[in-house]
C-alpha positions in Angstrom: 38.3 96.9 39.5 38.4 94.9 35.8 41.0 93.7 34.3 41.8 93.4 30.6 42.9 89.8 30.8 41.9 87.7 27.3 40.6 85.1 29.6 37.5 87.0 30.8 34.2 85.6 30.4 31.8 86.8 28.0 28.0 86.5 28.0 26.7 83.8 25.5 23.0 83.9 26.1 20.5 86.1 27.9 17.2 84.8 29.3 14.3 86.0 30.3 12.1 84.7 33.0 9.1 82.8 32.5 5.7 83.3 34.4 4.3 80.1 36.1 3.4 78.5 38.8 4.2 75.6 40.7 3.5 73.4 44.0 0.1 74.4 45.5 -0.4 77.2 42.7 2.5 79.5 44.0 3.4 82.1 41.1 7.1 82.2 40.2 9.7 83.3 37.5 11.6 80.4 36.2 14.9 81.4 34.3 16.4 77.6 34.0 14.6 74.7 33.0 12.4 76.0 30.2 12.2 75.9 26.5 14.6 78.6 25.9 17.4 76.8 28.8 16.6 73.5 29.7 20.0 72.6 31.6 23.3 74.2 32.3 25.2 71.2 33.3 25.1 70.8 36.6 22.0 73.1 37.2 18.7 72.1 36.5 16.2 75.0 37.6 16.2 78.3 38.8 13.0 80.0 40.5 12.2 83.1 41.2 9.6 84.0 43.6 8.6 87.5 44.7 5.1 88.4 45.4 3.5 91.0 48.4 0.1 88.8 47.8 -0.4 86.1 49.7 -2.9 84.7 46.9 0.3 84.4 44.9 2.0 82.1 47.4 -0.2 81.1 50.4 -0.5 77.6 49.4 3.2 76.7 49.2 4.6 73.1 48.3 2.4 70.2 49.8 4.1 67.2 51.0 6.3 66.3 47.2 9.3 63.4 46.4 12.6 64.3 45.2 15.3 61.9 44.3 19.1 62.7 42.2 19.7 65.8 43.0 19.8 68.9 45.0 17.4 71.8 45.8 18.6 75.3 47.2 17.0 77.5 48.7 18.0 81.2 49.2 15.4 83.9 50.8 15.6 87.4 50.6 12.5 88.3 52.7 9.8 86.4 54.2 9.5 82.8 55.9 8.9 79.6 54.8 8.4 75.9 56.7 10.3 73.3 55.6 9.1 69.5 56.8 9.9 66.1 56.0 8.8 62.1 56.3 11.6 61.8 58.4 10.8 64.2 61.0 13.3 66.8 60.0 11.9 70.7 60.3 13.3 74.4 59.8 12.5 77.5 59.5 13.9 79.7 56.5 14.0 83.5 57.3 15.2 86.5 55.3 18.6 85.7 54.5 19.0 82.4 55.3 19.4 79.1 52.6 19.0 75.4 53.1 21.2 73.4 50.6 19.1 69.7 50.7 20.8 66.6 49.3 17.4 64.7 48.1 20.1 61.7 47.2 18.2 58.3 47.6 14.5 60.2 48.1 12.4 62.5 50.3 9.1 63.5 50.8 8.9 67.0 52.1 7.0 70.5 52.2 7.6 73.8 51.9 4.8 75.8 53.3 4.9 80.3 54.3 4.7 80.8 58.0 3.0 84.4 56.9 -0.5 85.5 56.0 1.3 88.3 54.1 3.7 90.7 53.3 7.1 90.2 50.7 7.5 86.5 49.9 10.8 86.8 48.0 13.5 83.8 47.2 14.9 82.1 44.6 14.8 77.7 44.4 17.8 76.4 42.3 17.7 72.4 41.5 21.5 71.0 41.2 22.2 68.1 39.6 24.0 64.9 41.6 26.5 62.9 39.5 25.7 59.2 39.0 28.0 57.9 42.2 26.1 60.3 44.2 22.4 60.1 43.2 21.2 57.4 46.0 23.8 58.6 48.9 21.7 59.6 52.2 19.4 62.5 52.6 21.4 65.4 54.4 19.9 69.4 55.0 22.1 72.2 55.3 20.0 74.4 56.9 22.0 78.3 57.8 20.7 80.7 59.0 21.2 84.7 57.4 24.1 85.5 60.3 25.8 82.5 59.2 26.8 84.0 55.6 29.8 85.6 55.7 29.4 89.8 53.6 33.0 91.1 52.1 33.4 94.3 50.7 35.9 93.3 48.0 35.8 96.8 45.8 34.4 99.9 47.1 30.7 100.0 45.9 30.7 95.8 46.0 29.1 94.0 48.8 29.1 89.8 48.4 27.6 87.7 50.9 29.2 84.2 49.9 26.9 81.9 50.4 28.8 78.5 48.7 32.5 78.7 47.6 35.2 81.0 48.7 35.5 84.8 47.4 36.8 88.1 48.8 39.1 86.0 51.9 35.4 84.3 52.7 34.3 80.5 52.4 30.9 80.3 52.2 29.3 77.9 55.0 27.7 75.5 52.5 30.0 72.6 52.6 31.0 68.8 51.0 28.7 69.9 47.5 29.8 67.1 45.0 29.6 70.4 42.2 31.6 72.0 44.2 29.8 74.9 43.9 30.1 78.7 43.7 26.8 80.8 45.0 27.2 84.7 45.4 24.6 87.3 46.1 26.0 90.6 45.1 25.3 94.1 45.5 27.1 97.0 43.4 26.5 100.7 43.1 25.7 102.4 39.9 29.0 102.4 37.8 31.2 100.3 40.3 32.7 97.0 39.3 34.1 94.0 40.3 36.5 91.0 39.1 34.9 87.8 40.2 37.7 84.5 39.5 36.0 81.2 38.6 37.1 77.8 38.0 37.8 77.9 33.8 36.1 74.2 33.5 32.9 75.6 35.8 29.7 76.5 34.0 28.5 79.7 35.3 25.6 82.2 35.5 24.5 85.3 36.6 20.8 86.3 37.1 19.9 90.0 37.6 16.8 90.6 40.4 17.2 94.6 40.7 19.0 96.5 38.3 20.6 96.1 35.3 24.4 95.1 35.1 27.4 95.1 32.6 29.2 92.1 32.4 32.9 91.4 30.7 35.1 93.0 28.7 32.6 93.7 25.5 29.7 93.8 27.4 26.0 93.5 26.7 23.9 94.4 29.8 21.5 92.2 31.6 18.6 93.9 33.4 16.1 92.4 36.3 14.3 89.3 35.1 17.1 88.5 32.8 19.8 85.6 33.1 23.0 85.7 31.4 24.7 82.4 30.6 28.6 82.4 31.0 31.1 81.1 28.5 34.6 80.0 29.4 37.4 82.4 31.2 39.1 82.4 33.9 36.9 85.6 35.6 33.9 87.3 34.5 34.2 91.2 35.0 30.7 93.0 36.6 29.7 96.8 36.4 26.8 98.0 37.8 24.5 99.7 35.9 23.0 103.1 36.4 20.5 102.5 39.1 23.4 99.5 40.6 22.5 95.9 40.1 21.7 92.9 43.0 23.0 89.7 41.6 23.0 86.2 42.1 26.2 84.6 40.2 25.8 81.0 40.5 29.0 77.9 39.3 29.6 74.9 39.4 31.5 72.1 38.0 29.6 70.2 35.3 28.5 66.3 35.8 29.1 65.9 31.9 26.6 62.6 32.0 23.5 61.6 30.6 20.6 63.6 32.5 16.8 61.8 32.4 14.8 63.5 34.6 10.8 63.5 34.7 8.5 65.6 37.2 10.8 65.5 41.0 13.2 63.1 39.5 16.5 63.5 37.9 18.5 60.4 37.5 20.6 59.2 34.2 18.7 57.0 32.8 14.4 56.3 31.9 15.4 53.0 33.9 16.4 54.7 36.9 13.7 57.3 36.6 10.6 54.1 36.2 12.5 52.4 39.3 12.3 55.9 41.3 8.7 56.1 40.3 8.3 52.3 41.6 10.2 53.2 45.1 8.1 56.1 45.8 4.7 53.8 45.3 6.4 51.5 47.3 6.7 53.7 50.0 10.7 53.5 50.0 11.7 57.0 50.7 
């Protein structure tokens, strides 16, 4: 169902993904934190990765640092070992996302438990504002039975995974961005009215399909993300084949962002003094 409301978002940038590679030599599709979209206040990155060959993935992400922000991480098949230096573990499976606060600092891995088959996920790196950038460590780590599906339109399926949508609240909880994280899936030609916050900044990234999106709309097909302006609700339309979505808000830090490598503080102070901590052993 759309509406004609004036308030409806409309699409102010489309991206295309980016081939690279990252961690151990894992090949990946970034769509935020390159040239072409460098930040959208308060996200930082957005990874694809979706490979059947094991050479494209095997190695994983050795033992790394993080400090200031956030990392996400939302699987659609496969699994992959999480670890830390403070003797924290999980398992993510098909379906299943850990939200980690890095805050302070953390050393960790992620590494496949596979030898093959589908390795398919997406990593999204969320800013912490200032207050929050040295609070503890914390994992949210839930599992794919966890995430509550709605049916909001006939044709729609949403599995809310971070904010509330359809009568559902998603179980990722006490997010300083306050976040919204859905992975939708529409039909060929059916569409959906999705309310946002009108001060969040908001996108939508397209991993099958192609979609249709507000009231004039251009269309975003797989590979492609499509950067949100300001409304009150963005309108979706599948397009002929359907679409599977991730539409990703949140509400913007609006401060100075210096970030280097697995560091994202606010200023080059902070980010020398992280540098320092992590020689010194300190996280």
């Amino acid at each position: 169902m759309t509406s004609d409301n004036v308030n409806g978002r409309q699409v102010v940038k489309i991206v295309n993904g980016h081939a690279t590679s990252d961690g151990a030599g894992v090949h990946l599709t970034r769509l935020l934190g390159t040239s072409e979209l460098s930040y959208l206040d308060p996200f930082l990155l957005l990874d694809e990765i979706r490979s059947d060959d094991p050479n494209d993935y095997i190695a994983g992400f050795p033992d790394h640092p993080h400090r200031g922000f956030e990392t996400v991480t939302y699987m659609l098949a496969g699994r992959m070992r999480h670890a830390d230096n403070k003797g924290n573990s999980g398992l993510l499976g098909p379906g299943s996302v850990q939200w980690m606060t890095a805050g302070r600092g953390i050393v960790h891995s992620e590494l496949p438990e596979q030898e093959n088959g589908l390795m398919w996920g997406f990593q999204l790196w969320v800013n912490l504002p200032a207050s929050k950038k040295l609070t503890e460590p914390r994992y949210q780590d839930i599992s794919a039975q966890e995430i509550p599906e709605v049916v909001p339109e006939p044709g729609v399926r949403a599995r809310v995974v971070a904010g509330e949508f359809g009568g559902a609240t998603g179980p990722v909880q006490g997010i300083s961005t306050d976040p919204i994280f859905l992975d939708l899936m529409l039909e060929a030609a059916k569409s959906v009215l999705i309310p946002l916050p009108t001060k969040y900044n908001a996108f939508v990234y397209v991993y099958e399909g192609s979609i249709q999106l507000g009231l004039k709309p251009p269309r975003a097909k797989r590979n492609q993300l499509a950067v949100l302006g300001p409304g009150s609700h963005i309108d979706l339309s599948g397009g002929s084949t359907g679409a599977r979505i991730i539409l990703v808000a949140g509400r913007p830090c609006n401060e100075p962002v210096a970030r280097y490598g697995p560091f994202v503080m606010n200023t080059e102070e902070e980010i020398r003094q992280a540098f320092a901590d992590y020689q010194a052993g300190c996280f």
